[in-house]
Phi, psi and omega in degrees: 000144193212148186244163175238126195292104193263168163299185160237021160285356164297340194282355176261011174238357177276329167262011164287318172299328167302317152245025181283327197281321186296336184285311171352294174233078205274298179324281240294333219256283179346304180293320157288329169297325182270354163290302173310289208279345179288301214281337174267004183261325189309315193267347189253036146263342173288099185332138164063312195241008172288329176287238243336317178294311186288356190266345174281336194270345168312308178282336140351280208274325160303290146015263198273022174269317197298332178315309175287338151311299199292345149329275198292350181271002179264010171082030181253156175271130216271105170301182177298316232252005168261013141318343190259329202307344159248026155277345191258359188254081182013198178319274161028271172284309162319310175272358178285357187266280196321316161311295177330292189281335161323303193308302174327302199270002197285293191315300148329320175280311167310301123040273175270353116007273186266357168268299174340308188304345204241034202263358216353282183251006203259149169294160141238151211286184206202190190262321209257025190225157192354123161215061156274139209311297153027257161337298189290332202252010153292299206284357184269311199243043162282190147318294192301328182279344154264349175302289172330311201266009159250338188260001182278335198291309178274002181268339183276318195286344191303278193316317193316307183313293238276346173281346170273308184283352173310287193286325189261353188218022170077355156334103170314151190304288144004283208275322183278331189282350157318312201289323203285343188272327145323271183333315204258349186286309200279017184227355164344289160326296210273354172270341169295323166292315194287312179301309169303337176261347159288315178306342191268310172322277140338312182292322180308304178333299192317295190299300181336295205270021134308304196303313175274359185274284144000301192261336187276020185091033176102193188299315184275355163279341155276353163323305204297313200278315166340301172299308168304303184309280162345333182257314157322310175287348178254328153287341175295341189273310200285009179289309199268329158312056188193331181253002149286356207252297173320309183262009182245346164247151175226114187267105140349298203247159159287133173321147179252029198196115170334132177289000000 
């Protein structure tokens, strides 16, 4: 295994692809994002230990979004059940995944931990409290929520990989996140373009549903629409994770693991 270094003009071609592949199968990619996202709001109603599960259940389901690209990017339609793929390579590979989202939400708990210390009287904010733009653009510029999005940085590029090389290449959990943490430093440039051309994307989205916001009569006809949307463009982005993945490595062996 070798990693491979891109231009970074390449990061505008991992999101073109992302969303040429996602239109391809636009219900199906959509519909697995919106499965995953049902079974994690469902488990963070179970007192105490359901967010630590759905937050575990991530790289799972980051797994089985890339599964279903390369499905759909072979021009077949992606079932439900490769939302599961990393449950499906037999023992092994399951508890190495399962380790994986431990690792994850364990990191993620720490995470907001320690962004918390830097919270001194202001809340922090929660799934289940305001989020009215108001709100929201109060809680972006405390402390504790950029404390977060900097000690989040090296756990998402650690994470970015490593659930594809866990299940498909045999990777110890430990090692893809060495590799995958390798991996997004020397790709740096084309993951800084890619995040920036998704940012871009959303802000284009952003304006439409203003706009359109506008002509059905304002904030509460845009309510409706607001949330589906939101949840499309986040299956659409995670549609492109698969082909970053792709392109940052180079392998010896063919997977080593059911697709």
């Amino acid at each position: 295994m070798r990693v491979r270094v891109n231009k970074a003009a390449v990061g505008w071609q991992w999101v073109r692809q992302g969303v040429l592949t996602f239109f391809r199968q636009p219900l199906a990619m959509s519909g697995l994002f919106f499965m995953f996202m049902a079974i994690a709001t469902v488990l963070s109603f179970v007192p105490q230990l359901g967010t630590v599960v759905s937050l575990a259940l991530v790289p799972a389901a980051t797994l089985g979004l890339m599964a279903a690209t390369r499905v759909a990017g072979e021009g077949h339609f992606p079932m439900p059940v490769l939302l599961f793929t990393a449950f499906r390579g037999g023992k092994p590979r399951t508890q190495a995944m399962l380790m994986l989202g431990a690792l994850y939400a364990v990191s993620l708990m720490v995470v907001l931990g320690i962004s918390r210390l830097f919270a001194g009287d202001a809340p922090v904010p929660t799934p289940d409290v305001d989020m009215s733009p108001e709100a929201v653009s109060a809680a972006i510029i405390t402390p504790v929520t950029w404390v977060a999005m900097l000690l989040y940085v090296p756990v998402l590029m650690a994470f970015w990989h490593a659930p594809a090389l866990v299940f498909w290449h045999g990777v110890k959990p430990l090692k893809s996140l060495f590799f995958s943490l390798i991996a997004c430093w020397s790709n740096k440039g084309a993951l800084f373009l890619f995040t920036l051309g998704w940012v871009g994307v959303f802000m284009v989205v952003g304006l439409a549903l203003g706009l359109l916001g506008s002509v059905l009569g304002g904030a509460q006809a845009l309510s409706i629409v607001v949330y589906p949307m939101v949840l499309l463009m986040a299956s659409m982005y995670h549609t492109s994770l698969w082909f970053t993945f792709r392109a940052s490595f180079e392998f010896d062996e063919p997977d080593t693991a059911p697709n």
